[in-house]
Every structure is written in structure tokens, then in C-alpha cells.
N, CA, C and O atoms as CSV, one atom per row, in Angstrom:
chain,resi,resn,atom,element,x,y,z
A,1,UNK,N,N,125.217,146.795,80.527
A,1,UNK,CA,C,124.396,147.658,81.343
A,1,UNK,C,C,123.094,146.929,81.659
A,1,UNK,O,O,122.659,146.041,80.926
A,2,UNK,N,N,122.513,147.315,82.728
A,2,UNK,CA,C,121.699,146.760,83.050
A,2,UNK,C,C,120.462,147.701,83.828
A,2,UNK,O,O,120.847,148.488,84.692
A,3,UNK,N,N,119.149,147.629,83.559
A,3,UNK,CA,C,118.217,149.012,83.436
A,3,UNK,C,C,117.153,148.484,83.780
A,3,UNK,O,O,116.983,147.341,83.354
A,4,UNK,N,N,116.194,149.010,84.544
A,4,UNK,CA,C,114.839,148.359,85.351
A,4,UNK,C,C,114.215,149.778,84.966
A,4,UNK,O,O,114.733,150.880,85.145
A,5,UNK,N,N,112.465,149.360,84.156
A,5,UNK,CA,C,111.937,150.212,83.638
A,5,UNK,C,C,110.662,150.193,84.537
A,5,UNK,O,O,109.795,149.789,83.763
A,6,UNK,N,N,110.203,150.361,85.482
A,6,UNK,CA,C,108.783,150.468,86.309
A,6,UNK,C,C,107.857,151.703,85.872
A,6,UNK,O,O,107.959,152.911,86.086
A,7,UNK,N,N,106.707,150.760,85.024
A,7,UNK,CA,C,105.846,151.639,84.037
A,7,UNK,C,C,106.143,151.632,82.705
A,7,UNK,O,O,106.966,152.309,82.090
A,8,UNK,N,N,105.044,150.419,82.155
A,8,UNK,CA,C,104.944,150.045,80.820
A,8,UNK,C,C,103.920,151.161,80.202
A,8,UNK,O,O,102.844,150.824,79.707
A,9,UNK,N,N,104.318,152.409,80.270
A,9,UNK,CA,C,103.486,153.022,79.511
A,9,UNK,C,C,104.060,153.238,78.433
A,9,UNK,O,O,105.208,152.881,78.170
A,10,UNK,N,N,102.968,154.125,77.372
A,10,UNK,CA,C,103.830,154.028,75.929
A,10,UNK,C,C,105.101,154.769,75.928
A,10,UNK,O,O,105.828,154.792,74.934
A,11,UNK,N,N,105.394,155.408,77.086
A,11,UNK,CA,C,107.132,155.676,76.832
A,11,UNK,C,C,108.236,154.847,76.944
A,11,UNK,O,O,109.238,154.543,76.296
A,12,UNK,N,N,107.436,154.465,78.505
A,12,UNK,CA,C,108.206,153.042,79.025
A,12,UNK,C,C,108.954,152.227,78.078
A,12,UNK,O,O,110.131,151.928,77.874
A,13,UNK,N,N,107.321,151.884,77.371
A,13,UNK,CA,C,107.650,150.242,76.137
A,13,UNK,C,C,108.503,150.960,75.194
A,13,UNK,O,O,109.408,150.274,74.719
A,14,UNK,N,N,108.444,151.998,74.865
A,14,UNK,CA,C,109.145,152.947,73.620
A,14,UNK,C,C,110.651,152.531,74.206
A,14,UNK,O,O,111.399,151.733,73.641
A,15,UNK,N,N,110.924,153.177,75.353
A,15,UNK,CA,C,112.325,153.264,75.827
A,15,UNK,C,C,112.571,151.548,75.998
A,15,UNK,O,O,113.500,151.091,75.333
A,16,UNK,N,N,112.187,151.080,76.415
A,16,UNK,CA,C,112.329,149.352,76.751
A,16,UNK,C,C,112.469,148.497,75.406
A,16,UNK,O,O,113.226,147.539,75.560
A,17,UNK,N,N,112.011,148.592,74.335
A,17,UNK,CA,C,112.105,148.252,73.220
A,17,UNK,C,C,113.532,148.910,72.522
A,17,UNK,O,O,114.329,148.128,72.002
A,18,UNK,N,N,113.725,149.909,72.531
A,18,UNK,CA,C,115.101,150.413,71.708
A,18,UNK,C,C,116.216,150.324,72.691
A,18,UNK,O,O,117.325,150.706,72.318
A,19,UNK,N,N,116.029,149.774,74.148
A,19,UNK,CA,C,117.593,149.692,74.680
A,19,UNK,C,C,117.363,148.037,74.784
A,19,UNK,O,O,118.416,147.402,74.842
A,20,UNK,N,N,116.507,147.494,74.805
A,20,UNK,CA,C,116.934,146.233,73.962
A,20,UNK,C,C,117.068,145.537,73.046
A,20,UNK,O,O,117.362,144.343,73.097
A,21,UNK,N,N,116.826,146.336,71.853
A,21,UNK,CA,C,117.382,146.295,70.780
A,21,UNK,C,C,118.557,146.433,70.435
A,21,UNK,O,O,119.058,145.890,69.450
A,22,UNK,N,N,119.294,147.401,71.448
A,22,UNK,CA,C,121.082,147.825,71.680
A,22,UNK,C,C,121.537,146.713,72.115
A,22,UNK,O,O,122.763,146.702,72.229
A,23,UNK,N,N,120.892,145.579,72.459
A,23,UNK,CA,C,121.062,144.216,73.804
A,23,UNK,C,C,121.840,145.284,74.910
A,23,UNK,O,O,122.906,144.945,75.425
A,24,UNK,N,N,121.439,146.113,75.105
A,24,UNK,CA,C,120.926,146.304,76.827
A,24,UNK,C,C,120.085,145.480,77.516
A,24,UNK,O,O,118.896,145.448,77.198
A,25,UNK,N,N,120.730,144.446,78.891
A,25,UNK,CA,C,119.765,144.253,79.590
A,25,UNK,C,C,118.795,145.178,80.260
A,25,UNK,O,O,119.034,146.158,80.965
A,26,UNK,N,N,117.589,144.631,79.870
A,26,UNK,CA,C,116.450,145.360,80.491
A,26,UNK,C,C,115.278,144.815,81.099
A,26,UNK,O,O,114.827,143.834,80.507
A,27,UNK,N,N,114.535,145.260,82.335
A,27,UNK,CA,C,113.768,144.345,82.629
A,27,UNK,C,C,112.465,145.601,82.466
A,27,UNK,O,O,112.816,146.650,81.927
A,28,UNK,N,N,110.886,145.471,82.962
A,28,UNK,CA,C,110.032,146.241,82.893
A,28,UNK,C,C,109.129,145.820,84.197
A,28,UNK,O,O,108.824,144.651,84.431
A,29,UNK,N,N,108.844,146.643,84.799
A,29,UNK,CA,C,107.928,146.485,85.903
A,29,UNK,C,C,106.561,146.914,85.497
A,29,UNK,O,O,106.489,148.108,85.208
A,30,UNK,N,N,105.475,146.235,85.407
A,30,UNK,CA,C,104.285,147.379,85.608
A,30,UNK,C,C,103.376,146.374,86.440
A,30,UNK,O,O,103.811,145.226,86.357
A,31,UNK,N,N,101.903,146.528,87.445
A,31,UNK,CA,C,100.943,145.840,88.317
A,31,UNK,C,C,100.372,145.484,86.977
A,31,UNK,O,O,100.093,144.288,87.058
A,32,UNK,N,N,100.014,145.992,85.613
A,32,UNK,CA,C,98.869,145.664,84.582
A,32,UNK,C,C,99.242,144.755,83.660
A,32,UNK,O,O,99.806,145.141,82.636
A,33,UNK,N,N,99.034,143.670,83.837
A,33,UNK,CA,C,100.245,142.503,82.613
A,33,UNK,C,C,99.526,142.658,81.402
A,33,UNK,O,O,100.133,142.139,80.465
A,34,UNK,N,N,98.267,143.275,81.028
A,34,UNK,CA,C,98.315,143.744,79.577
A,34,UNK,C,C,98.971,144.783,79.202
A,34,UNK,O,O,99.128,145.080,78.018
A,35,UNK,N,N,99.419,145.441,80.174
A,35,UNK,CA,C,100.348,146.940,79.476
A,35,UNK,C,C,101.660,146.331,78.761
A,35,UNK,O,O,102.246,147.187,78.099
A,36,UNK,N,N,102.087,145.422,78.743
A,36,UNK,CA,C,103.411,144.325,78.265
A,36,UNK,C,C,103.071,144.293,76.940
A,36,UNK,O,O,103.988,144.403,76.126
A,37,UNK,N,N,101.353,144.097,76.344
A,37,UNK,CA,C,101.471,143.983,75.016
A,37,UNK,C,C,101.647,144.982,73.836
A,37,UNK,O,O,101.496,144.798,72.628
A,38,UNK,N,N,102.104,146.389,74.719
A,38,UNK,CA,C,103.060,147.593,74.162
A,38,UNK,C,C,104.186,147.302,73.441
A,38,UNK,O,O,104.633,147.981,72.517
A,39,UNK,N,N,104.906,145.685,74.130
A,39,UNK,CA,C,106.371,145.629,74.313
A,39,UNK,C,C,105.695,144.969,73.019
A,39,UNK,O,O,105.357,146.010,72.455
A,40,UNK,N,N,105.287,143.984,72.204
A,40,UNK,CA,C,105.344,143.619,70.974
A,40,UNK,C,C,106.113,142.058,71.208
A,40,UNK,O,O,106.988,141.966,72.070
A,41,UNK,N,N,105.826,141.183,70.604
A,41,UNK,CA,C,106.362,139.740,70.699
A,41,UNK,C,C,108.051,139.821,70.496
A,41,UNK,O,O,108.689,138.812,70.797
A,42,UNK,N,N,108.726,140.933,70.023
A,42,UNK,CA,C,109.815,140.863,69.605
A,42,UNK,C,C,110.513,141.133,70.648
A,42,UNK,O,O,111.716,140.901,70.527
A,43,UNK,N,N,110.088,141.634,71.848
A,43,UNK,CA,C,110.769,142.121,73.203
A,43,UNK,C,C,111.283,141.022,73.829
A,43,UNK,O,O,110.685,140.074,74.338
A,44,UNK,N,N,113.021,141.353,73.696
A,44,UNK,CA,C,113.849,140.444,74.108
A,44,UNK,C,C,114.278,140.643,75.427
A,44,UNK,O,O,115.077,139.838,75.906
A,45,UNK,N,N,113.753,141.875,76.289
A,45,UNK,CA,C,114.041,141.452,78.037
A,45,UNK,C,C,112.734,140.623,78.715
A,45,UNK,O,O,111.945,139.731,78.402
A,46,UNK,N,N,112.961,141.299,79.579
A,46,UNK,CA,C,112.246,140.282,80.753
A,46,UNK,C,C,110.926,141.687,81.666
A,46,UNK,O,O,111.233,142.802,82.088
A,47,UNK,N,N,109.574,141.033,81.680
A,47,UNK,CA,C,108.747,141.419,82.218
A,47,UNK,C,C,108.192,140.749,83.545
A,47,UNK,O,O,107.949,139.585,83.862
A,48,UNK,N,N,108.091,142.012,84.205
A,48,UNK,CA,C,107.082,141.576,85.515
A,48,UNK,C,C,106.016,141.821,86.178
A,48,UNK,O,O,105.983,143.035,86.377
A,49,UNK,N,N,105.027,141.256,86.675
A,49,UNK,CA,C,103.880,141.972,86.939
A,49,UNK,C,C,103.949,142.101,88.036
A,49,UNK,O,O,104.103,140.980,88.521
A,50,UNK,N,N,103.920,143.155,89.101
A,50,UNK,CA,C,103.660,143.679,90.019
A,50,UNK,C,C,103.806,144.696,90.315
A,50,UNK,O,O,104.025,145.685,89.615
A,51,UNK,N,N,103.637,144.527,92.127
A,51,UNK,CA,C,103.850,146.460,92.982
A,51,UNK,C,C,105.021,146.530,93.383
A,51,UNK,O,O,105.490,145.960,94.368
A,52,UNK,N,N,105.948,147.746,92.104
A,52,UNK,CA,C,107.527,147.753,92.150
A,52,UNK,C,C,107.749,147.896,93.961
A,52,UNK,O,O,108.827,147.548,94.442
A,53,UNK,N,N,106.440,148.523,95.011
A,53,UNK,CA,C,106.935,149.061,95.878
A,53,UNK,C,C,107.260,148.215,96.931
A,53,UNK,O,O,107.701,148.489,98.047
A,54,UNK,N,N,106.824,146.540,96.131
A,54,UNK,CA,C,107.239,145.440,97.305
A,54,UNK,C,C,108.681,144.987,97.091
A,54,UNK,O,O,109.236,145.045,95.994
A,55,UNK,N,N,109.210,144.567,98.122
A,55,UNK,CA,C,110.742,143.935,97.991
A,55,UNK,C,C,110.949,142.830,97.214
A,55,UNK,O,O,111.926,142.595,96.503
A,56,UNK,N,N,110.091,142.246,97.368
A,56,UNK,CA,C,109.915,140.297,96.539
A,56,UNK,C,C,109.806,140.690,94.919
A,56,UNK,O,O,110.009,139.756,94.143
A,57,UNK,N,N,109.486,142.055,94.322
A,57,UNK,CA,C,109.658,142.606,93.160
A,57,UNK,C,C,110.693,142.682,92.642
A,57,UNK,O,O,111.212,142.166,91.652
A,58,UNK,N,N,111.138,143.754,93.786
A,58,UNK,CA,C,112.567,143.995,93.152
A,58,UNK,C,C,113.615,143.354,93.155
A,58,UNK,O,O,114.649,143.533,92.512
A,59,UNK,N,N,113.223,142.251,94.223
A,59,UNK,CA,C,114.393,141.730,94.156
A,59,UNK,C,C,114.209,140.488,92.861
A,59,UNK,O,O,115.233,139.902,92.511
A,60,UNK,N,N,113.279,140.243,92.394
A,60,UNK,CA,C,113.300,139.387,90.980
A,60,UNK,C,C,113.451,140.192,90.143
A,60,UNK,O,O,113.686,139.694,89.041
A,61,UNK,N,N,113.414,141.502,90.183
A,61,UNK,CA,C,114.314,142.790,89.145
A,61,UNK,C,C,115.253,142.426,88.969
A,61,UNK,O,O,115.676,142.436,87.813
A,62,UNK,N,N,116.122,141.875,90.130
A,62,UNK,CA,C,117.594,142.200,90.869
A,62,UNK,C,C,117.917,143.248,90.554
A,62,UNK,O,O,118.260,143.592,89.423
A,63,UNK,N,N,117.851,143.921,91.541
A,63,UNK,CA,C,117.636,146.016,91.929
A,63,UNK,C,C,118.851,146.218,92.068
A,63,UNK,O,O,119.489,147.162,91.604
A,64,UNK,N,N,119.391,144.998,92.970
A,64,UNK,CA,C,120.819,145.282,93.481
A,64,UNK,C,C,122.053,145.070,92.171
A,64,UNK,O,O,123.237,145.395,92.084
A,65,UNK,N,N,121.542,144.693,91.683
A,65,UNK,CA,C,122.651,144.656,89.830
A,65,UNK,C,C,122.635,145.582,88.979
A,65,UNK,O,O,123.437,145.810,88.074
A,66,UNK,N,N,121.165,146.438,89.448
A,66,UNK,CA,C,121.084,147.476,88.745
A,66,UNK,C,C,121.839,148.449,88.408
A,66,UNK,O,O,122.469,148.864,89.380
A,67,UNK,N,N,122.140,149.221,87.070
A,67,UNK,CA,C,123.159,150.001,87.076
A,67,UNK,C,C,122.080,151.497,86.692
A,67,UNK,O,O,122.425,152.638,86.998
A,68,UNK,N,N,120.849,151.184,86.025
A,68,UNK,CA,C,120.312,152.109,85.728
A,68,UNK,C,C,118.681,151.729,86.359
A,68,UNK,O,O,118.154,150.621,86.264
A,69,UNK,N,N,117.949,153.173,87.131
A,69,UNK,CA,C,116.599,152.627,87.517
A,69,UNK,C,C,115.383,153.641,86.816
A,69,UNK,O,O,115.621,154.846,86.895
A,70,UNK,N,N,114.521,153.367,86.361
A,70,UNK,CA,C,113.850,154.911,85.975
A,70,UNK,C,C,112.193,154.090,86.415
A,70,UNK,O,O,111.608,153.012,86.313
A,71,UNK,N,N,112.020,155.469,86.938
A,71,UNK,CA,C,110.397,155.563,87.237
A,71,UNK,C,C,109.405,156.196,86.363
A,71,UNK,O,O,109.211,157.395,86.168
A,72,UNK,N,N,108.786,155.129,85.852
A,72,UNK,CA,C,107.665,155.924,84.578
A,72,UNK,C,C,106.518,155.769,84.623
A,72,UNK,O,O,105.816,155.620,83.623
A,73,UNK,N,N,106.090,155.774,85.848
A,73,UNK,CA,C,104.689,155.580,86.208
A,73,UNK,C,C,103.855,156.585,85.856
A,73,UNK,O,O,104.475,157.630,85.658
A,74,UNK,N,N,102.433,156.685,85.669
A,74,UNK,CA,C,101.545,157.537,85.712
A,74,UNK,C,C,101.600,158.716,86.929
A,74,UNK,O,O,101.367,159.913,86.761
A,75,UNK,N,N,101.905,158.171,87.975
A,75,UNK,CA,C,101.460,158.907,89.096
A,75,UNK,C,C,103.293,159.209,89.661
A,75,UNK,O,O,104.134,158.398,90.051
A,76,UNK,N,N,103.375,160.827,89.466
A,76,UNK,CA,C,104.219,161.500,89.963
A,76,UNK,C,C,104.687,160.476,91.227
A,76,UNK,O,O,105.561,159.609,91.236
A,77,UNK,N,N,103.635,160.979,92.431
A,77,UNK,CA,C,104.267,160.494,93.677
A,77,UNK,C,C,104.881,158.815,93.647
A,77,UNK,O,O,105.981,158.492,94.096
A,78,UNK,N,N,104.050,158.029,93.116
A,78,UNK,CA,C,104.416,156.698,92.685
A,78,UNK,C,C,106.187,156.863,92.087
A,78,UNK,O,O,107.138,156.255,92.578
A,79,UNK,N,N,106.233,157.545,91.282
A,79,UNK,CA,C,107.719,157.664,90.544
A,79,UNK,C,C,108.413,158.512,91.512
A,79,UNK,O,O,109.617,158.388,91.291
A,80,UNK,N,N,108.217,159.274,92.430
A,80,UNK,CA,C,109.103,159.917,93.733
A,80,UNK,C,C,109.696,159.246,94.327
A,80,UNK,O,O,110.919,159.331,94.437
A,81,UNK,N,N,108.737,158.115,95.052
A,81,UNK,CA,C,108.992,157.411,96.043
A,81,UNK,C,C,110.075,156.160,95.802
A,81,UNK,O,O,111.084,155.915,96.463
A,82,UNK,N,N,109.445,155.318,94.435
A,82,UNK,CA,C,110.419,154.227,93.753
A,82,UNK,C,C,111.596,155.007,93.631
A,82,UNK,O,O,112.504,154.314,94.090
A,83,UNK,N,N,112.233,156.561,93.082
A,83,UNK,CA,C,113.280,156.633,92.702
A,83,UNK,C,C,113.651,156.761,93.950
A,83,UNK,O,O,114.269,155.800,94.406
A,84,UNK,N,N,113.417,157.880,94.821
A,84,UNK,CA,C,113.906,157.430,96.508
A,84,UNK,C,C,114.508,155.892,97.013
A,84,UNK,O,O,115.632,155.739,97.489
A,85,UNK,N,N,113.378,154.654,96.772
A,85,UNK,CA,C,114.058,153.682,97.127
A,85,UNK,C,C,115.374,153.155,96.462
A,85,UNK,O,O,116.389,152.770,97.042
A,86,UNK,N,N,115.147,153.220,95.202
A,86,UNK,CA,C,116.580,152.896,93.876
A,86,UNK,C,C,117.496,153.409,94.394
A,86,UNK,O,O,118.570,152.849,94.613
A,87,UNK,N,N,117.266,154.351,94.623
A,87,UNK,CA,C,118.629,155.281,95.406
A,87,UNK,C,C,119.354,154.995,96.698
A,87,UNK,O,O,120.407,154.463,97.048
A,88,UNK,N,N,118.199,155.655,97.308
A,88,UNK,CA,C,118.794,155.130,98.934
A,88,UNK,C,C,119.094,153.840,99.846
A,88,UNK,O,O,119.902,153.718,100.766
A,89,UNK,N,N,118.216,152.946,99.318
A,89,UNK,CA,C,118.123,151.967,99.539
A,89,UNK,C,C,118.881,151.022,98.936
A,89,UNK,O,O,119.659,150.262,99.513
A,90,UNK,N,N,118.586,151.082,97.414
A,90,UNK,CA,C,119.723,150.165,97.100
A,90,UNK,C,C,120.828,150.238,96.142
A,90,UNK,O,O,121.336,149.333,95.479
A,91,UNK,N,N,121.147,151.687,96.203
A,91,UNK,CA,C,122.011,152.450,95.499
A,91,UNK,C,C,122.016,152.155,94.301
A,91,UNK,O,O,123.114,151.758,93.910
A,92,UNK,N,N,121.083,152.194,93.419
A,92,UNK,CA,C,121.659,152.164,92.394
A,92,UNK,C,C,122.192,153.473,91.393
A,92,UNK,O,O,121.507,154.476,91.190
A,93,UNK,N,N,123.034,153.328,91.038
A,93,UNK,CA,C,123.898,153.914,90.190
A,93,UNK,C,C,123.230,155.185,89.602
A,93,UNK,O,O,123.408,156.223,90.239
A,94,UNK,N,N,122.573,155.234,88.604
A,94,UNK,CA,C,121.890,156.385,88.144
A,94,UNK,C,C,120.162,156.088,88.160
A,94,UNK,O,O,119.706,155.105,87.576
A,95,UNK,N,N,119.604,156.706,88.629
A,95,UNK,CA,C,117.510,156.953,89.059
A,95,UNK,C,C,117.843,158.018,87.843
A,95,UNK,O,O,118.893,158.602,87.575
A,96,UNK,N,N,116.475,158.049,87.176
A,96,UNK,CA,C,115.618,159.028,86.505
A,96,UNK,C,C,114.092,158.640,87.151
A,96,UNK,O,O,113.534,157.605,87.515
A,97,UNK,N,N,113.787,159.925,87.086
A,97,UNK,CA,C,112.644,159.585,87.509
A,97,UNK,C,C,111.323,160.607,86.661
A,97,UNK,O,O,111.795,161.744,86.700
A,98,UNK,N,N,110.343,160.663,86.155
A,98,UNK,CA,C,109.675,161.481,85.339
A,98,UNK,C,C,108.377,161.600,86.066
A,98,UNK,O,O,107.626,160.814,86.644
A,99,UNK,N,N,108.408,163.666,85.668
A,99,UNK,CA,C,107.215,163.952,86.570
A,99,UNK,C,C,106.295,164.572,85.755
A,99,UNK,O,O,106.773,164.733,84.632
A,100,UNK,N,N,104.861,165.100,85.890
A,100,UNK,CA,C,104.007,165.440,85.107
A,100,UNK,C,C,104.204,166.737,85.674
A,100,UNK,O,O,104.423,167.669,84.900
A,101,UNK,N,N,104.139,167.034,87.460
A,101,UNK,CA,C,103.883,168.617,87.645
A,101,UNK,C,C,105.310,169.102,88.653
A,101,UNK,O,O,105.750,168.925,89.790
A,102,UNK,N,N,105.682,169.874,87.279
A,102,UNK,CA,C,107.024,170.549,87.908
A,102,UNK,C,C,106.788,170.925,89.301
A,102,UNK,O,O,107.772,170.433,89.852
A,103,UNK,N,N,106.182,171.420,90.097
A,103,UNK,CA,C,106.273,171.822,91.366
A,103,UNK,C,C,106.202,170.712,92.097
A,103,UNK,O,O,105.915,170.977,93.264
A,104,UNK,N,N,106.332,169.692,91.907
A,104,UNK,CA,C,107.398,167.866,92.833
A,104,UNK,C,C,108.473,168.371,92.617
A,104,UNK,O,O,109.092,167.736,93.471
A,105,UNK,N,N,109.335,169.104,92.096
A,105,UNK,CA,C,110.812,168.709,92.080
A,105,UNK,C,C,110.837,168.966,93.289
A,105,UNK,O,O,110.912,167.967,94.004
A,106,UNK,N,N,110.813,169.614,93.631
A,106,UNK,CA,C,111.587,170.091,95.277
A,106,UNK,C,C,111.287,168.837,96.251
A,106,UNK,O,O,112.087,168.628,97.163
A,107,UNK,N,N,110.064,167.920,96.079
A,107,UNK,CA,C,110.552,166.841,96.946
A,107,UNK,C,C,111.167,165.838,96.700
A,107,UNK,O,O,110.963,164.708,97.144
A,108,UNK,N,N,112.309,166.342,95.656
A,108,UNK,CA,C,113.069,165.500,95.525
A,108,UNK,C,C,114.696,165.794,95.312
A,108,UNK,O,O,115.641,165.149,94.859
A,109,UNK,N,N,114.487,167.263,95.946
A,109,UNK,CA,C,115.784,167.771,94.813
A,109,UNK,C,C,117.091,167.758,95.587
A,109,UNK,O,O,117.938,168.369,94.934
A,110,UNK,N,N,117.545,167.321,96.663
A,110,UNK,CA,C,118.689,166.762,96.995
A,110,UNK,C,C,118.752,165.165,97.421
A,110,UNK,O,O,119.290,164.679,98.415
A,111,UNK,N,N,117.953,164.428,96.238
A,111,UNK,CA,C,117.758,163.159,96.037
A,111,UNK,C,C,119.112,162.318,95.538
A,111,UNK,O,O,119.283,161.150,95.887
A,112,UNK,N,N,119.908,162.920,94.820
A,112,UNK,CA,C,120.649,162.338,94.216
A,112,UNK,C,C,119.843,161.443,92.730
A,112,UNK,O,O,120.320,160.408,92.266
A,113,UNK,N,N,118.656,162.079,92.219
A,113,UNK,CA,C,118.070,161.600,91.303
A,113,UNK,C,C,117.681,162.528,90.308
A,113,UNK,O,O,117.404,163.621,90.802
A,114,UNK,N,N,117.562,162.473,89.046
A,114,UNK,CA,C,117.495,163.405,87.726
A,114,UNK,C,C,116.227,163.066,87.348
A,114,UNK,O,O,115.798,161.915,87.266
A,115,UNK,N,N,115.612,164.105,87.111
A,115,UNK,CA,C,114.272,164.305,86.763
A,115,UNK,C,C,114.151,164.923,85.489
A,115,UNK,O,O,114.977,165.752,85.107
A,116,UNK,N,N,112.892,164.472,84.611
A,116,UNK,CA,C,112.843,164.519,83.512
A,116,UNK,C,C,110.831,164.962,83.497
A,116,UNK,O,O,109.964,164.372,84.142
A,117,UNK,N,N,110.673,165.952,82.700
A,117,UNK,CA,C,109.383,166.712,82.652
A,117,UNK,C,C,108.590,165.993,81.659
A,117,UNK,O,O,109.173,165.922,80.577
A,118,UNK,N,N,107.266,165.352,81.695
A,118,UNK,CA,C,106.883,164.991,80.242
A,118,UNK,C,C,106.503,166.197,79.786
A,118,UNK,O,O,106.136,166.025,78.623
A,119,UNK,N,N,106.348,167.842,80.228
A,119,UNK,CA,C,106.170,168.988,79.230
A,119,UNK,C,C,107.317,169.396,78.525
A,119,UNK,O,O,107.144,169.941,77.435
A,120,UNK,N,N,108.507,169.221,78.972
A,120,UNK,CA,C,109.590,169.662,78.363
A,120,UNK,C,C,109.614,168.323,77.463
A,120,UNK,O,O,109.567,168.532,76.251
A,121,UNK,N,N,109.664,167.313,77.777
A,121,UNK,CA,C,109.786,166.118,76.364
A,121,UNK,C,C,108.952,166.391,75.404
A,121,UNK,O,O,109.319,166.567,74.242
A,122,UNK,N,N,107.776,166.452,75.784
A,122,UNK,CA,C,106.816,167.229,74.587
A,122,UNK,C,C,107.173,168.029,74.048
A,122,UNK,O,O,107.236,168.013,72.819
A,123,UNK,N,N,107.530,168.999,74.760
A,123,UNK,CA,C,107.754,170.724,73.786
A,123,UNK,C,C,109.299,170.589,73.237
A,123,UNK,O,O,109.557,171.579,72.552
A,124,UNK,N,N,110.241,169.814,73.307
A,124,UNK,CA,C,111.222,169.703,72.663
A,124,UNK,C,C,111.324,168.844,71.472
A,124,UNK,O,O,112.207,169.062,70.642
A,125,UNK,N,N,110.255,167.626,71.292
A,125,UNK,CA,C,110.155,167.055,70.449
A,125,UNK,C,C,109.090,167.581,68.882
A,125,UNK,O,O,109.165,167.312,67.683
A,126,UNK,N,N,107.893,168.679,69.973
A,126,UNK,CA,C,107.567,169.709,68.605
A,126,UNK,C,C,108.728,170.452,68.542
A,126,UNK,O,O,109.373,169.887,67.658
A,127,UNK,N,N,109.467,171.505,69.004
A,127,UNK,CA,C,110.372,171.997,69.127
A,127,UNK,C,C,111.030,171.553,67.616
A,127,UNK,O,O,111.257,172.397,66.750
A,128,UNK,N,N,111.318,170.011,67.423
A,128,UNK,CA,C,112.579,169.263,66.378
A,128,UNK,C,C,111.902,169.014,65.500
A,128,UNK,O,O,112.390,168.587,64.454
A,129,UNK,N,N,110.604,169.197,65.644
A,129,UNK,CA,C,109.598,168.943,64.114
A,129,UNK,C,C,109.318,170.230,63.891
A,129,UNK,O,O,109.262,170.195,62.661
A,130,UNK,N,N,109.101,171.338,64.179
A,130,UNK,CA,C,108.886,172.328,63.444
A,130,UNK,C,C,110.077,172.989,63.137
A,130,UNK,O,O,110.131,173.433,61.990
A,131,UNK,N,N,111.111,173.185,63.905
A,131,UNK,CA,C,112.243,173.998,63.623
A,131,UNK,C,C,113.325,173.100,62.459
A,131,UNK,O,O,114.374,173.614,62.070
């Protein structure tokens, strides 16, 4: 499998670190090349610094091999738009894309892309510690 992570934030590196630890190929996009030092010296994919929203990016992603794309940017619309392109553009296989304010879904919701809430990740993960 093969998985392009755009947005080294601490979920990002969280998720980017344990699917390559599975040796899942994985690559990480973020513009901030200190956000990489999340990933820890032990990070066995591949990092890149730039704007996922240029082509000369993705295509050193290789977008088009992609089997999995997820958008984990800070900024909702930023993660709309990238999963839009993953998709439509260069089909890849399965987009996640993660939003902060539930009322975006709808511009996205016959996307062919799965969306994921950071309030519901939150409240399900107290959810498994208190219950």
C-alpha cells in the first residue's frame, strides 16, 4: 500500500509513524520542514517540503501510485480542496479528508471522499478512557 499524508501535524506524524512502522509505504507533505521533526529520526518514509497544491509536488509524491490520500492540514478548506484534487484528478483510490467545522461537509458530500471530524476523534477517544 501506498499513502500520501499532506500535514505533518501531530496527527499526521502520529498516523505517518505507525503505518510505517507496518512498512506501509508512506510519504508526508507539509510547506514547514520543521514540522518533519514530529516524525523522529526513526521515520522510515519519505518527506517533502512544499505546496501539496502544486503539481511538481505531487507528482514527486507520485499521486498517481497512490492507493491511499488523506488531507490533514490545519485549514479545513486547504484539506477540501487537496481531497477534491486526489480524487478527481488523479483518482486515487480512497481520500480521507479531516475537518474541524462540521458544517464543510456539504461541500464535499458527493465527493466520493470520507470525512473524518477532529470533535468526534476527540470525543471518542475520551469516550475509551473513561468508559
Amino acid at each position: 500500500m501506498y499513502v500520501i499524508i499532506v500535514g505533518c501535524s501531530s496527527s499526521g506524524s502520529i498516523l505517518a509513524k505507525e503505518l510505517a512502522k507496518r512498512n506501509i509505504d508512506v510519504v508526508v507533505i507539509d510547506k514547514d520542514k520543521e514540522a518533519f521533526k514530529k516524525l523522529g529520526l526513526e521515520f522510515a518514509g519519505k518527506t517533502i517540503v512544499g505546496d501539496a497544491f502544486k503539481q511538481e509536488v505531487l507528482q514527486e509524491a507520485r499521486i498517481t501510485e497512490a492507493d491511499r490520500f488523506l488531507a490533514l492540514t490545519g485549514d479545513d478548506n486547504v484539506n477540501i480542496v487537496l481531497a477534491q484534487i486526489a480524487r478527481k484528478i488523479y483518482d486515487v483510490e480512497k481520500v480521507v479528508l479531516c475537518l474541524s467545522n462540521p458544517s464543510k461537509k456539504e461541500l464535499c458530500k458527493n465527493e466520493g471522499v470520507e470525512i473524518v471530524f477532529k470533535s468526534q476523534i476527540i470525543a471518542s477517544s475520551l469516550r475509551e478512557k473513561i468508559l
